[in-house]
Legacy VTK file of the C-alpha trace (Angstrom):
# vtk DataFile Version 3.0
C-alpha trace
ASCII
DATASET POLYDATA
POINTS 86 float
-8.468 -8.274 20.444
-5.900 -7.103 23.155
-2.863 -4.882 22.535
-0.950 -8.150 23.292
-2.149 -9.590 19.813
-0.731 -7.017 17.778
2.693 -6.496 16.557
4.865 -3.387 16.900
6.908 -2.324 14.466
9.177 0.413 13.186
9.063 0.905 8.900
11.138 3.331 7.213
9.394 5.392 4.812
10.594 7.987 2.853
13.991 8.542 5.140
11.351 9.112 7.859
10.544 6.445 10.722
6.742 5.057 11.713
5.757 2.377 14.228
3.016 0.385 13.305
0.518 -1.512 15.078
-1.549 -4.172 13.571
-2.019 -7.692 13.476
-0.491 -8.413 10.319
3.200 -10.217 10.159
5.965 -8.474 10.626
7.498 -9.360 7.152
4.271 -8.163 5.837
4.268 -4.681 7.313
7.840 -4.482 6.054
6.332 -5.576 2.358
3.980 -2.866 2.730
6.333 -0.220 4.137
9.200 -1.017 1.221
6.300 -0.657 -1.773
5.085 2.663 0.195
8.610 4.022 0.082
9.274 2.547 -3.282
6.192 4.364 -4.693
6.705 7.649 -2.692
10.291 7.730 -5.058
9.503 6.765 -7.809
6.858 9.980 -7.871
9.511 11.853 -5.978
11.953 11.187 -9.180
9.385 12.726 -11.624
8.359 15.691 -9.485
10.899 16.730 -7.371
9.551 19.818 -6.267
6.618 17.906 -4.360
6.766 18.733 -0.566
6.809 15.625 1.792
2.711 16.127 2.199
1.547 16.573 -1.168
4.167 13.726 -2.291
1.949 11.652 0.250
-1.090 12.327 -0.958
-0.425 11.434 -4.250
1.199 7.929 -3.460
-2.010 7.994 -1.927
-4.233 8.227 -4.896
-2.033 6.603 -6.712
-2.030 3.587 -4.824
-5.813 3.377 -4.697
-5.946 3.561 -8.191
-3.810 0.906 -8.274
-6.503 -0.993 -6.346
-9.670 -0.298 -7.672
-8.164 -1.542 -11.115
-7.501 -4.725 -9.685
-10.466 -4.905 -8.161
-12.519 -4.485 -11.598
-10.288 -6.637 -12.823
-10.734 -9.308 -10.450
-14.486 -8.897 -10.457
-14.432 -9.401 -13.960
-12.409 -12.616 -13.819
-15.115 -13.630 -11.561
-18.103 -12.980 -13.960
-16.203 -15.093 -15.892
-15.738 -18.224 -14.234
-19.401 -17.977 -12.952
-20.183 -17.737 -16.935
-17.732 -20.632 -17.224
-19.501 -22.862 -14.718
-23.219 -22.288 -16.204
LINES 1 87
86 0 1 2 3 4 5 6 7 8 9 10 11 12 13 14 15 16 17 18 19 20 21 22 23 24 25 26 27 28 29 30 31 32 33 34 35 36 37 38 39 40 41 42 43 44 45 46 47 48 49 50 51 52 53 54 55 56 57 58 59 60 61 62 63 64 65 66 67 68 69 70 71 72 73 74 75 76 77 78 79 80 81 82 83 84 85
């Protein structure tokens, strides 16, 4: 892949700008960028006295939380359409 396949793009996260690089859309890095923000806030609202890096870090974990449900979860809906098909 050559830098001419990726997109560049400046997000706004948490009143602070990043440009990202990736291959992904641009309306999906924007996706991305808005439910980063959206999450940093909404921890930001119930502990206000987080600094900027510790606010991060928690998005963070509470993001991949997030994921690794879903993944079980998904995994499980699997096991169950194999059981389905048998």
């Amino acid at each position: 892949m050559t830098q001419d396949d990726k997109t560049r793009l400046t997000v706004d996260i948490h009143n602070r700008s990043y440009t990202i690089v990736g291959t992904e859309s641009a309306s999906h890095v924007r996706m991305v960028a808005s439910l980063v923000d959206q999450k940093m806030r909404e921890i930001q609202e119930n502990n206000p006295q987080l600094d900027t890096a510790s606010l991060a870090v928690l998005t963070a974990v509470n993001s991949m939380n997030d994921y690794l449900k879903l993944k079980e979860d998904y995994a499980t809906l699997l096991g169950s359409l194999k059981k389905k098909e048998e």
